[in-house]
N, C-alpha and C positions, 0 to 999 in steps of 0.2 A: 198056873199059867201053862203049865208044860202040857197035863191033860186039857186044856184046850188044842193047842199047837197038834196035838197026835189026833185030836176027834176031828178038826177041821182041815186037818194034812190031804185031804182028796179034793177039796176046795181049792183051788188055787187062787182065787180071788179072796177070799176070807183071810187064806191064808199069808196072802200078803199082804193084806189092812191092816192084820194082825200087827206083822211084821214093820208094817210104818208106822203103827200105835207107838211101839216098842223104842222106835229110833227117836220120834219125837219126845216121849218120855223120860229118853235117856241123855237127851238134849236138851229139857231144862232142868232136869237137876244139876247138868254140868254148870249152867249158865248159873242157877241157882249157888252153885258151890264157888264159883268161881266168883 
């Protein structure tokens, strides 16, 4: 995950798709655990 985050790091768009993949991903496994 991380070599992607560094190839696409000049993208700033990519980059922050990336970065809302990330949040929402990490927001249902909360909801999941929870």
């Amino acid at each position: 995950m991380l070599v992607f985050v560094i190839s696409y790091f000049d993208y700033p768009q990519v980059y922050f798709a990336l970065r809302i993949m990330f949040v929402l991903f990490m927001f249902q496994c909360t909801v999941v655990i929870v």
